[in-house]
C-alpha positions as CSV (number, residue, x, y, z in Angstrom):
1,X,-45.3,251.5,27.0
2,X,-47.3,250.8,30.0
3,X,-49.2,247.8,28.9
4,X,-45.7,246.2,27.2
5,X,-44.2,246.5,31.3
6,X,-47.2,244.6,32.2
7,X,-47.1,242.0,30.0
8,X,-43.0,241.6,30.5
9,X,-44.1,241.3,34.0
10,X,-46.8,238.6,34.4
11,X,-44.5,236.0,32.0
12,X,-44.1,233.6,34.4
13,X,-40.6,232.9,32.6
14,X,-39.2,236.4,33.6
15,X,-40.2,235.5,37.6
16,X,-38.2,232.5,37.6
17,X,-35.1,234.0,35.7
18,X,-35.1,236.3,38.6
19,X,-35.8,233.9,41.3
20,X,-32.8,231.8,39.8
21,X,-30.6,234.8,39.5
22,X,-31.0,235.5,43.5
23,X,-30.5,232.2,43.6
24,X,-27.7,231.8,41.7
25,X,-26.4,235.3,43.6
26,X,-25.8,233.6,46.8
27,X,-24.1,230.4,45.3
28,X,-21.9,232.6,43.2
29,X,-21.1,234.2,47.0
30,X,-20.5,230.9,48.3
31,X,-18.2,229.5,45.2
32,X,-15.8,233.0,45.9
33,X,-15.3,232.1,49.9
34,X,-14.2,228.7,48.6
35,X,-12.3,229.8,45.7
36,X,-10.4,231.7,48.6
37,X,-10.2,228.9,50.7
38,X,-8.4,226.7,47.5
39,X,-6.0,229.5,46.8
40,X,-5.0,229.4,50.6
41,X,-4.5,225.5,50.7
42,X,-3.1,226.0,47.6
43,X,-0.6,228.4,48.7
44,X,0.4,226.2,52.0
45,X,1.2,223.4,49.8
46,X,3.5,225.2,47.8
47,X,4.9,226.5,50.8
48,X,5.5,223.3,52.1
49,X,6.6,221.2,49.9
50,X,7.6,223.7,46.9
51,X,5.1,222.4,44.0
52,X,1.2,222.8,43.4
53,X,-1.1,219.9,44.7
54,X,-2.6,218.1,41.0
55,X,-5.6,217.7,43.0
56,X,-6.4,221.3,44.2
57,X,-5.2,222.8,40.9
58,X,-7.9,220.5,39.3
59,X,-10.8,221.2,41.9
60,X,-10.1,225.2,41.6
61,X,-9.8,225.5,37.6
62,X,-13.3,223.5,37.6
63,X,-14.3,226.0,40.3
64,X,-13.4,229.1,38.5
65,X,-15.2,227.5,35.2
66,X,-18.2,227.2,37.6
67,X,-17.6,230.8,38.9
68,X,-17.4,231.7,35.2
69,X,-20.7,229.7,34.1
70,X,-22.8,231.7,36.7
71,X,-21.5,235.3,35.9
72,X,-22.7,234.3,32.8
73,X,-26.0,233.5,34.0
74,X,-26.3,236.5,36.3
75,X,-25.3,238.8,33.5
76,X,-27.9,237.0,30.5
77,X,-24.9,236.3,28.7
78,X,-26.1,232.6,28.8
79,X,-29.9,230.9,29.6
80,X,-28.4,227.8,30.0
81,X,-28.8,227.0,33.7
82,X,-25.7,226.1,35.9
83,X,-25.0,223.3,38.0
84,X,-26.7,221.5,39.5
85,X,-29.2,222.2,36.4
86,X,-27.3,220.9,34.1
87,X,-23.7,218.4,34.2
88,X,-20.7,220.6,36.2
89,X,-18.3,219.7,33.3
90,X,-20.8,222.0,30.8
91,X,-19.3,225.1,32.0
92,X,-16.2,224.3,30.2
93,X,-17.8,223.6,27.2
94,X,-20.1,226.7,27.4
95,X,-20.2,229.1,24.3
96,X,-21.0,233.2,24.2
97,X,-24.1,233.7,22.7
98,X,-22.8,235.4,19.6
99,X,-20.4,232.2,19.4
100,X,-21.1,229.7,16.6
């Protein structure tokens, strides 16, 4: 048991799935503060003027795709990197491992 925790543990591939998922950790942080900031310009529009701005509602359903792609990640329901490692529009497109 010992020596299979060793050898899990000097693959070179486990160390950077971890140093991605820290990685990917603080983005995920960063793309929730922003997701809060959309939903606030989101809601003063609406306020204002009574209808949803086309543009924000397109910028936050890509964001919450993106939020989506790196849970994902974070969770090994995916190895398929997220942005910027591979296109932004992927996430949409992005299938469950037991998908076929």
């Amino acid at each position: 048991m010992e020596e299979q925790i060793n050898t899990h543990l000097s693959q070179v591939q486990i160390w950077k799935r971890i140093f991605l998922m820290l990685l990917f950790a603080v983005v995920l942080t960063l793309v929730r503060w922003l997701a809060w900031a959309v939903i606030l310009l989101q809601l003063f529009f609406v306020l204002l003027s009574g209808e949803k701005n086309a543009h924000i509602l397109s910028f936050g359903r890509g964001l919450a795709i993106y939020d989506y792609h790196l849970l994902l990640f974070l969770v090994f329901g995916t190895d398929t990197l997220p942005f910027p490692f591979s296109p932004w529009a992927m996430s949409a497109d992005l299938k469950l491992p037991n998908e076929k």
